[in-house]
N, C-alpha and C positions, 0 to 999 in steps of 0.2 A: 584131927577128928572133925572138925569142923565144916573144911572142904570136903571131904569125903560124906556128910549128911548134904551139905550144896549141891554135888553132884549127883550121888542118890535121889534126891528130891525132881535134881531138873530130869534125871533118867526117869520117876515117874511120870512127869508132866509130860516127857516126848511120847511114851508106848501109851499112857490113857488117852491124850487129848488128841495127840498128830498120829496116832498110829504108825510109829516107828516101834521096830521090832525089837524086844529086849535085846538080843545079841548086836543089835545093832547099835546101837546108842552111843556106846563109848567109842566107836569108830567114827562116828559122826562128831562128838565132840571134838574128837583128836584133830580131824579134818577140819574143821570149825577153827580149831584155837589154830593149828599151822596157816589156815589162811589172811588171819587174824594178826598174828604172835602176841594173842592174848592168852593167859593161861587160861586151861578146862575150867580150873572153879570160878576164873570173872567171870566165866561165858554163863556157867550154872548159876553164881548168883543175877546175872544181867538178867536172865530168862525169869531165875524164881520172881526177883524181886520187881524189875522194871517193867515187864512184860507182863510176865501173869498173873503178878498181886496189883498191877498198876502204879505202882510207887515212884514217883518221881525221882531216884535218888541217887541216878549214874552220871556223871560229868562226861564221859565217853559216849557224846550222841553218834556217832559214827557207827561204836559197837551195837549200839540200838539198834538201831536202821539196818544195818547187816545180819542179827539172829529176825529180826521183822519180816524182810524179804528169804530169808531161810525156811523160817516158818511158812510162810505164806503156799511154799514149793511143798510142803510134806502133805502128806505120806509121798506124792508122786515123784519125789527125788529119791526118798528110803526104796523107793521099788523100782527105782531105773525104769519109768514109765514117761512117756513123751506129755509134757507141759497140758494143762487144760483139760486131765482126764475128769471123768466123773467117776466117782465111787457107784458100787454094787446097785446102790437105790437108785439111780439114774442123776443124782442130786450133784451140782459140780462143787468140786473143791475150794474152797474159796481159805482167805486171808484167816488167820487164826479162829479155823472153827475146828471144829474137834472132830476127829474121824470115827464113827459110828461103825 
């Protein structure tokens, strides 16, 4: 039960903040964790807890650095859009900002 609120949670924070499309998410995780061969719930708690609450508390800095540069590519990898797009507002995509 547990993982599965982990996961929920991190599928919140990808469709509010990165605009990654609900149906999208758990394909993204999956791809995530095979490239990884980390499970889906490290990947969701690395994200809730390291990343988006700021919590120092993963020994796995590697997996850091990997959902970091992940993020950094969304939404413009959820939309198979070539690198350095700007969103709608003219405003360019940057590192952990939130897609409006």
């Amino acid at each position: 039960m547990k993982r599965a609120a982990g996961i929920n949670e991190a599928r919140s924070i990808l469709t509010t903040w990165f605009g990654v499309e609900a149906a999208d998410c758990d394909e993204l995780l999956r791809t995530w964790s095979e490239q990884t061969q980390a499970p889906a719930g490290k990947l969701a708690a690395v994200l809730i807890h390291e990343i988006w609450e700021g919590e120092p508390t993963v020994e796995d800095r590697v997996l850091v650095r990997f959902l970091e540069e992940r993020l950094r590519r969304l939404p413009v990898d959820a939309a198979n859009s070539p690198a350095g797009e700007r969103r709608d507002d003219g405003e360019a995509v940057h590192a952990l900002t939130p897609h409006r």
